[in-house]
C-alpha positions in Angstrom: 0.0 0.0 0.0 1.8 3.6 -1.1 1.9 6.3 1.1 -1.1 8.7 0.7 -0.4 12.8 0.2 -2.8 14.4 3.5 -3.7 17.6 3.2 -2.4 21.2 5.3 -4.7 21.3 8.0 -7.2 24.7 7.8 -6.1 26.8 10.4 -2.8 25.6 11.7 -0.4 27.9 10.2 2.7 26.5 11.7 4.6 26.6 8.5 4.0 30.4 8.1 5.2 30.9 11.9 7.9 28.8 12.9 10.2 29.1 9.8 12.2 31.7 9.0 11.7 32.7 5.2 15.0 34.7 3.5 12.6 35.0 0.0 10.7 38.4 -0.4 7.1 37.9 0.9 4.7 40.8 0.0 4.3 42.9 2.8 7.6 41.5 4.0 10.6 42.6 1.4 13.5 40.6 3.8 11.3 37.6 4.4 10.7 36.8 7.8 12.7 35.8 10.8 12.0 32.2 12.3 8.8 32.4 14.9 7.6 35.4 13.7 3.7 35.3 12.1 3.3 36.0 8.4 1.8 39.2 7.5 -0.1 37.0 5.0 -1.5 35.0 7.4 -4.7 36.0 8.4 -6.8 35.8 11.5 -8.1 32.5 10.6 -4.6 31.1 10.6 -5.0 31.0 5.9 -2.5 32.2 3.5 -3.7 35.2 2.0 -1.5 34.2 -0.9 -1.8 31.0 -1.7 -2.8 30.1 -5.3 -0.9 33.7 -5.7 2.0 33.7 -7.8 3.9 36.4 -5.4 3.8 33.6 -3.6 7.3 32.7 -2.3 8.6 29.2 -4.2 9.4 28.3 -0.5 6.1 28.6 0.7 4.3 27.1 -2.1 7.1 24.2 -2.1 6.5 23.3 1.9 3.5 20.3 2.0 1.7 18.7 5.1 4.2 15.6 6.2 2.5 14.0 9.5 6.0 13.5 10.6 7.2 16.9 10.8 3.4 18.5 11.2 2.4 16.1 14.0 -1.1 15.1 15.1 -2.1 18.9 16.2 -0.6 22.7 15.1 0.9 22.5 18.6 3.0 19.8 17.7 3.8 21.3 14.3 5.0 24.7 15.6 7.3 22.7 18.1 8.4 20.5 15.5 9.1 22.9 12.6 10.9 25.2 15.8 13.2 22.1 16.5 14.1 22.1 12.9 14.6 25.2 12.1 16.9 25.5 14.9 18.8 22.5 13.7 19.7 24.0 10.3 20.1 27.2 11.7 
């Protein structure tokens, strides 16, 4: 049996927090530094850019893996955290 692609949970946004992004972001010319919210993510936790081509490769590149997002967006902010401390 192959492994099935999951879907981003709604509302988590721990990929557009945790990270820091060095690519240009729209509202955010030097990218963003790691734990630091978006300023296209909006109040329901939703990129306000996705399906957008200013849409940073990065960003558009990053997918749901349940071993890095975890069961909950708890887990995934910890877990992207870890790594981006890790490679830092």
């Amino acid at each position: 049996m192959g492994r099935f692609q999951e879907a981003c949970r709604p509302g988590c946004g721990a990929c557009c927090i945790a990270p820091s992004i060095s690519s240009p972001i729209p509202g955010m010319p030097d990218g963003k530094p790691a734990g630091e919210r978006c300023v296209q993510l909006d109040d329901d936790n939703l990129c306000r850019l996705f399906g957008d081509p200013r849409r940073p490769e990065v960003c558009r590149r990053f997918t749901f893996d349940p071993d890095l997002c975890g069961s909950h967006r708890d887990q995934a902010l910890e877990r992207i955290a870890a790594l981006e401390l890790e490679t830092d």
